[in-house]
C-alpha positions as CSV (number, residue, x, y, z in Angstrom):
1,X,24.8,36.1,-5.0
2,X,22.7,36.2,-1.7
3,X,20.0,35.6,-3.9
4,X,21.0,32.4,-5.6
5,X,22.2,31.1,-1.9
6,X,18.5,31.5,-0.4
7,X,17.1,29.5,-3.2
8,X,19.3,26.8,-3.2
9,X,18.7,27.1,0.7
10,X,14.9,27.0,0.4
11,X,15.5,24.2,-2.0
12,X,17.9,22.1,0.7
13,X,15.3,22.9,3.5
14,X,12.3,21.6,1.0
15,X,14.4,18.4,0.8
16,X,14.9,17.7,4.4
17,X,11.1,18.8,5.1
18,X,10.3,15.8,2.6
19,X,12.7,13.5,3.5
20,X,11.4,13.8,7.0
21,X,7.8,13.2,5.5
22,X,8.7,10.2,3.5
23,X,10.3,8.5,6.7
24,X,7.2,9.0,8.5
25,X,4.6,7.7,5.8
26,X,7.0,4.7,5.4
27,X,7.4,4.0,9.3
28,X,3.2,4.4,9.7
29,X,3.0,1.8,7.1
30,X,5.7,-0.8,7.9
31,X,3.8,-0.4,11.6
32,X,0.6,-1.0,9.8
33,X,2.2,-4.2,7.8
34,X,3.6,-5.2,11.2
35,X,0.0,-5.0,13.0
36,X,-1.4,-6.7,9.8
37,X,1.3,-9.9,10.9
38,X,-0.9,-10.7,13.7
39,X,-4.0,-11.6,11.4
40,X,-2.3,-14.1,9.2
41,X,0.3,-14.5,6.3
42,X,0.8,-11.3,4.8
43,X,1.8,-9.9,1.4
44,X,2.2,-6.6,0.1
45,X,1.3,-5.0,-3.7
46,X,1.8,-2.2,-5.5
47,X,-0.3,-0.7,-8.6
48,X,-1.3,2.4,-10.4
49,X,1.3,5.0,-12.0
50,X,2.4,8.2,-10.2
51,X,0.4,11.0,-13.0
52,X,-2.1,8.7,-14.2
53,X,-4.2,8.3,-11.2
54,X,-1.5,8.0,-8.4
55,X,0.2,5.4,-6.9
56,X,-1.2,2.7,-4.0
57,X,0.1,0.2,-2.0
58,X,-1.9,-2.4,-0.4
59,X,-1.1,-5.0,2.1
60,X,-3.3,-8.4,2.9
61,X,-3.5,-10.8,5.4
62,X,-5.0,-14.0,5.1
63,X,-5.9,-17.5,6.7
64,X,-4.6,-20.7,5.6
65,X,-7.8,-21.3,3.8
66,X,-7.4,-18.4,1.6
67,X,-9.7,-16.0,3.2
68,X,-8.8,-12.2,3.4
69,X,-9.1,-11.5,7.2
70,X,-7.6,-8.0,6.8
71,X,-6.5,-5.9,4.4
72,X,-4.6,-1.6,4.3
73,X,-4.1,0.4,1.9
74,X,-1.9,3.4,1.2
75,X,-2.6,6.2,-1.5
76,X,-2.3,9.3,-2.3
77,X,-0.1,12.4,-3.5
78,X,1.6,13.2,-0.9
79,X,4.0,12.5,2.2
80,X,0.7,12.8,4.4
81,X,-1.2,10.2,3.1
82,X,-1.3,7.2,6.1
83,X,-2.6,3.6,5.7
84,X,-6.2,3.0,5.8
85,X,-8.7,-0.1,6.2
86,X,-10.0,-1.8,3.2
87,X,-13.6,-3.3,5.1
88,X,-14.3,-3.9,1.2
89,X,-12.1,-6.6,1.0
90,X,-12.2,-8.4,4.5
91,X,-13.3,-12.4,4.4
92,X,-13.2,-12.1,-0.1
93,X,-11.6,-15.0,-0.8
94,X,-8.1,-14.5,-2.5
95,X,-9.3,-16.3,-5.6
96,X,-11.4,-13.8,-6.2
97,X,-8.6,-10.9,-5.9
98,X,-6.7,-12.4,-8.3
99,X,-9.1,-11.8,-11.1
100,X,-9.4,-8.9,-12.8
101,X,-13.2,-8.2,-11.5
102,X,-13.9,-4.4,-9.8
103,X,-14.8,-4.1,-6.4
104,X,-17.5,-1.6,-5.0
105,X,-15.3,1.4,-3.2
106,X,-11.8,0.4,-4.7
107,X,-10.6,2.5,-7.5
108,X,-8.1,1.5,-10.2
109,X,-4.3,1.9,-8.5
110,X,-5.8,-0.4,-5.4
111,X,-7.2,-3.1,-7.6
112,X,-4.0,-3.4,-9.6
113,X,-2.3,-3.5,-6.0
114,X,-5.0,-5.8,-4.6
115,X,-4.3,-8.3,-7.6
116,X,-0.1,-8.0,-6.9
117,X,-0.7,-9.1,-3.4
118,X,-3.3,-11.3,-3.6
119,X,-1.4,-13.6,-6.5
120,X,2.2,-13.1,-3.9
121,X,-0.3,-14.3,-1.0
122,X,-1.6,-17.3,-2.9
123,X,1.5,-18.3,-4.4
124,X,3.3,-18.2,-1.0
125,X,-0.1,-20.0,0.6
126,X,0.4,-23.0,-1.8
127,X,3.9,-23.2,-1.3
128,X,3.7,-23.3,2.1
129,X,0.5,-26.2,2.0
């Protein structure tokens, strides 16, 4: 019985360990989001699938004119990954985004991301013209 109480112990403590994690990789990103604010309209994408080649979130900024002016990213496996720069992207026009064309340095998950926030981002751009 002791036995079967430790597990499901480890097992709770696991949880709350992760938990704990996921709070923290979601507050260094919404920061990150919050920073991005200050560079323009912002919009945020998703792409990939969690076993084939992970999951990755990007977030853009833009100028009225279109223009990438700054641009995150968050991938990974785990709880530790933190959002990083995408230089690759900065001053691409969003046009350009939106296609389906590969970019040196950006793999598969954060091109389909790209894409998702790039067509949000031009849609509220227009919108907002």
């Amino acid at each position: 019985m002791t036995m079967v109480i430790s597990v499901l112990g480890a097992i709770a403590a696991g949880m709350v360990v992760q938990a704990i994690l996921t709070i923290k990789q979601t507050s260094a990103f919404s920061a990150a989001v919050r920073e991005l604010r200050t560079h323009g309209a912002v919009a945020v994408g998703g792409g990939g699938k969690r076993y084939h080649g992970g999951k990755a979130f990007v977030a853009i900024a833009a100028d009225p004119g279109g223009r990438v002016t700054k641009a995150i990213s968050l991938s990974g496996w785990t709880t530790f990954s933190r959002p990083d720069e995408l230089d690759q992207v900065q001053g691409l026009p969003l046009k350009q985004l939106r296609r389906d064309v590969p970019i040196p340095l950006i793999g598969t998950p954060q091109r389909a991301a790209l894409q998702s926030a790039a067509e949000s981002l031009h849609q509220h751009l227009v919108k907002v013209a």
